[in-house]
C-alpha positions in Angstrom: 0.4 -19.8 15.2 2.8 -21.5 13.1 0.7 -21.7 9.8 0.7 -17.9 10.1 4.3 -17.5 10.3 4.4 -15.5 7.1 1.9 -12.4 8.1 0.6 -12.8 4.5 -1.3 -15.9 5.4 -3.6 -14.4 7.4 -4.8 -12.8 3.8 -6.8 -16.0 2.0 -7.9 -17.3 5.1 -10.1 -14.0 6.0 -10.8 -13.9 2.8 -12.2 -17.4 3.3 -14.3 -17.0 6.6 -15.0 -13.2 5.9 -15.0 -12.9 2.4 -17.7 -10.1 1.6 -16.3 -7.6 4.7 -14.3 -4.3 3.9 -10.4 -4.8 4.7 -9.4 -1.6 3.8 -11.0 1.5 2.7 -9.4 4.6 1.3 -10.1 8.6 0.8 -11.2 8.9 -2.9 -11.9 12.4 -3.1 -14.9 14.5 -1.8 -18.0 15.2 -3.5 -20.3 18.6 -4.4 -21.5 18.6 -0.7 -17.8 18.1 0.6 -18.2 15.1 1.8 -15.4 12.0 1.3 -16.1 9.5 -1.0 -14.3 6.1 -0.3 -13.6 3.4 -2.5 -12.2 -0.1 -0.5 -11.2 -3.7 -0.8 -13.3 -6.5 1.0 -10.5 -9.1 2.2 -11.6 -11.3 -0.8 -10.2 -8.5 -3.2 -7.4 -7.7 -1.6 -6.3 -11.1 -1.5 -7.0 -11.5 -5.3 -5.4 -8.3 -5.8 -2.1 -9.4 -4.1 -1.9 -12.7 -5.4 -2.7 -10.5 -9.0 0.6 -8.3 -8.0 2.5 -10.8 -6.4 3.0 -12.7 -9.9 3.3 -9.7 -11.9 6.2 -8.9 -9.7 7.4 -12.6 -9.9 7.4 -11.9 -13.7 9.9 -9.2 -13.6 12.6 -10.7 -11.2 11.1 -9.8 -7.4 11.3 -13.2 -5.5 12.5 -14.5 -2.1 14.7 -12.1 -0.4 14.7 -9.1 -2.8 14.7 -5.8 -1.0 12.4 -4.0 -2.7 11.6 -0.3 -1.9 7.9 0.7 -1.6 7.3 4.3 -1.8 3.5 4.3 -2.3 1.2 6.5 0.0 -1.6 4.9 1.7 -3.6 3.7 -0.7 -5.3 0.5 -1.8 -2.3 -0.4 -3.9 -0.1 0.0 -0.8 -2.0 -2.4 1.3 -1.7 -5.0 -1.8 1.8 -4.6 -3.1 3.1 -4.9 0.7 1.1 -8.2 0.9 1.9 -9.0 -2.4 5.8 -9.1 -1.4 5.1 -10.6 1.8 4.0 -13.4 0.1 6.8 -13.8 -2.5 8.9 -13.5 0.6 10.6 -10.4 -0.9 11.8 -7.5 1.5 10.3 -4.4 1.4 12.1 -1.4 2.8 9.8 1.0 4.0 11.0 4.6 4.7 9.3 7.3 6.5 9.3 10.2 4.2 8.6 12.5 6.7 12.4 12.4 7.3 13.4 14.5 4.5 14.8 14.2 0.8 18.5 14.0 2.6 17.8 11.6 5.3 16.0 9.4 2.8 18.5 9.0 0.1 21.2 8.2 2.8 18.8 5.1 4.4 18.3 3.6 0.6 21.9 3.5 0.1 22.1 2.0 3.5 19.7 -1.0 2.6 21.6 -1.4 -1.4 17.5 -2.1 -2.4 17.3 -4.1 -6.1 14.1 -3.1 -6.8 12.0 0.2 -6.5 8.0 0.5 -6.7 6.9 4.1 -6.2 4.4 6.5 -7.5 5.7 9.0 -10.4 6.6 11.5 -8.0 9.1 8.7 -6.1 10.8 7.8 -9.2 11.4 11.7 -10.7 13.6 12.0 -7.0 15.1 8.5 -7.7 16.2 9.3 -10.3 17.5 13.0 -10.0 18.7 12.4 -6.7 20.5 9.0 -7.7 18.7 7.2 -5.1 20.4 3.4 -4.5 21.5 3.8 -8.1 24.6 1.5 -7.9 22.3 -1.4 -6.5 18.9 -0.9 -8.2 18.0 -3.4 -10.9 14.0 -3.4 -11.4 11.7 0.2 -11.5 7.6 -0.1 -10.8 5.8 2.5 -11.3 2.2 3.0 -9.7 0.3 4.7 -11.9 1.2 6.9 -15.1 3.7 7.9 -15.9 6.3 5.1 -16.7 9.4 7.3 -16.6 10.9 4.4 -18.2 10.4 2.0 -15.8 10.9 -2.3 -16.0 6.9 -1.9 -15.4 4.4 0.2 -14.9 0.8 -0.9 -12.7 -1.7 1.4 -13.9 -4.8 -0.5 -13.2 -6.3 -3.8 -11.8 -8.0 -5.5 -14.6 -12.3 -5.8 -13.3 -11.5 -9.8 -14.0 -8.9 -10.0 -10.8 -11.8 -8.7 -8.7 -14.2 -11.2 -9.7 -12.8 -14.2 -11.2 -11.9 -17.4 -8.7 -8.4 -18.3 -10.0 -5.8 -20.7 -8.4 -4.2 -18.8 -5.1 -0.5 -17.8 -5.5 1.1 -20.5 -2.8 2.6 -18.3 0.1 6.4 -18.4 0.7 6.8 -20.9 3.4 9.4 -18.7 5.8 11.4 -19.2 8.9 10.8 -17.0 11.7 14.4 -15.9 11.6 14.3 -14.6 7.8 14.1 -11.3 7.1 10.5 -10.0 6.7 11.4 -6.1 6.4 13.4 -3.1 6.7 11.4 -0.5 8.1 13.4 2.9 9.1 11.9 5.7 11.4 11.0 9.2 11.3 15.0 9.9 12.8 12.9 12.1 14.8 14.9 11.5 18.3 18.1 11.0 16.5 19.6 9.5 13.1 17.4 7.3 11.0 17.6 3.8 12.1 16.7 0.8 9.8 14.9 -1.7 11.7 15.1 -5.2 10.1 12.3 -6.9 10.6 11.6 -10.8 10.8 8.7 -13.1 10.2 9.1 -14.2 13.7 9.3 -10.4 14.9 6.0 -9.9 12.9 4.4 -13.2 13.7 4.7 -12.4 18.0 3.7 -8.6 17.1 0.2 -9.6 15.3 -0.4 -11.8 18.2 0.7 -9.7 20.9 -1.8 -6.8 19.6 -4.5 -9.2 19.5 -4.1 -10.4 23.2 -2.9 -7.1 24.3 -6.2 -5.5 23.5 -8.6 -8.2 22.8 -8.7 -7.5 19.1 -11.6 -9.4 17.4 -12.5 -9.6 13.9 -14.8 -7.2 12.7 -13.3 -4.1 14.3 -12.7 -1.0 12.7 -9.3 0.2 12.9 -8.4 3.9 11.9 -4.8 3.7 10.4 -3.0 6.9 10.9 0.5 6.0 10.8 1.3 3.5 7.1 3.6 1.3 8.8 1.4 0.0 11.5 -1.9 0.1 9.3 -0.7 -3.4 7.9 -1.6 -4.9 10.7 -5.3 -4.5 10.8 -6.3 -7.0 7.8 -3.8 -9.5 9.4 -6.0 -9.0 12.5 -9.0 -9.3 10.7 -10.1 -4.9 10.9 -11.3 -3.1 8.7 -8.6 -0.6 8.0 -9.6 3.3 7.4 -7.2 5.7 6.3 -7.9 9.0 7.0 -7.8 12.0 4.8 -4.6 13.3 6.0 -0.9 13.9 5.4 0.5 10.8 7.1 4.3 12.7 6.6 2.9 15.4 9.0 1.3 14.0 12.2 1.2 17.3 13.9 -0.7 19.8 11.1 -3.5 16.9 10.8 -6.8 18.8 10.6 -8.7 16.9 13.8 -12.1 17.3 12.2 -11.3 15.1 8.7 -10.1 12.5 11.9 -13.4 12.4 13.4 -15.5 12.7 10.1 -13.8 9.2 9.0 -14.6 7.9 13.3 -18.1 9.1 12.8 -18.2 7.8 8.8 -17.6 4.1 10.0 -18.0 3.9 13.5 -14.0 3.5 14.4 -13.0 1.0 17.3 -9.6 1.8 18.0 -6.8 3.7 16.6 -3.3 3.6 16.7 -1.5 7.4 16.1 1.9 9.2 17.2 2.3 11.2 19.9 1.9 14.5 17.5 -1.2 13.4 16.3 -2.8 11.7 19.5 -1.6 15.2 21.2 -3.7 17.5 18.3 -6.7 15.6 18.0 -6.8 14.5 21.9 -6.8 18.6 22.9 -9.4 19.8 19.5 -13.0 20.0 20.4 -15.0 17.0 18.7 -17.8 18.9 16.5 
């Protein structure tokens, strides 16, 4: 639909007809009895949350068109900063880092990003490694600490949670802008940026939804980051797994079905590796 060109605009209107239901929901740790404990965004918060990021990342120079690396495992603040830049209309560049240090530093340079957002461990490579230096301009880091970074997002302030204030307006886009670049594992060859347009992400959201009569309300386990942002533009609930999303192949099957079982999982989308583990375990 043309109003939902930019995937980000699927964000305030769920939050509008579903505001109270969980968009995403997160591994937070485990408790005395070993079981995980979650902690989740209802599609009302995770659109205040992303409109909350979208201008602090305004304020520092990300706007239209800036490719901005995000190197932020699943998380809650990776499912708001990607929806933050979709609607500024920035770029992110999303790399798979279960390629490898080497592989990695070569597909920065490749895109020439401006601006980096990455947990503390992301920026300590960055910055020994020299990752994209010549082209860099603007460092985020998520979480502490700063490692003298342009800004650093520690927390979200209890008020963007819970206080209705004006919506940041959503980049109107053409479908032939770049949305993304998104480069692959390189496991069947070399690492391949994939650019990525609105239009290309537009047809995709609609072609899952047909494809497998996706309805809101579902409950999508998201094993593999890049695809998981397509649940809350599909109206899921997105679960993330307690697993190593770098290595499909070692996941442990049984933290799988303890987050099935947990929430009562639809569907799935997984890699081969992982489908192939989990698909030949024994469910307990």
């Amino acid at each position: 639909m043309a109003e939902f060109l930019n995937v980000a605009a699927h964000l305030p209107a769920l939050a509008q007809s579903r505001p109270d239901a969980m968009a995403v929901v997160c591994p937070a740790g485990r408790d005395r009895w070993n079981r995980v404990t979650y902690s989740h965004y209802t599609f009302q918060q995770l659109d205040r949350v992303s409109d909350h990021f979208a201008r602090t990342l305004e304020s520092v120079g990300i706007h239209r068109g800036t490719r901005t690396v995000l190197m932020v495992p699943p998380s809650l603040e990776f499912f708001a900063l990607t929806f933050a830049l979709f609607k500024l209309a920035a770029v992110p560049v999303i790399v798979d880092p279960g390629m490898g240090i080497r592989n990695l530093g070569k597909c920065l340079a490749e895109a020439e990003p401006e601006a980096f957002i990455g947990i503390p461990k992301a920026h300590l490579a960055r910055r020994i490694l020299g990752w994209a230096r010549p082209t860099i301009r603007t460092t985020i880091t998520v979480g502490r600490p700063g490692l003298g970074s342009t800004l650093r997002l520690d927390s979200v302030p209890p008020s963007v949670l819970t206080a209705a204030t004006a919506s940041m307006p959503i980049a109107d886009v053409k479908a032939d802008e770049m949305a993304a670049i998104l480069f692959t594992s390189g496991s069947t060859g070399v690492a391949k940026g994939a650019v990525y347009t609105h239009g290309i992400f537009a047809a995709q959201v609609e072609a899952i939804r047909t494809a497998f009569d996706i309805k809101p309300g579902e409950i999508d386990l998201t094993t593999f980051p890049l695809f998981a942002l397509f649940g809350p533009a599909l109206g899921m609930t997105g679960i993330v797994p307690d697993m190593d999303p770098t290595r499909p192949a070692r996941v442990d099957p049984a933290k799988i079905f303890e987050s099935v079982n947990d929430f009562g999982v639809t569907n799935m989308f997984g890699s081969p590796a992982l489908l192939n583990r989990v698909g030949r375990s024994e469910k307990p």
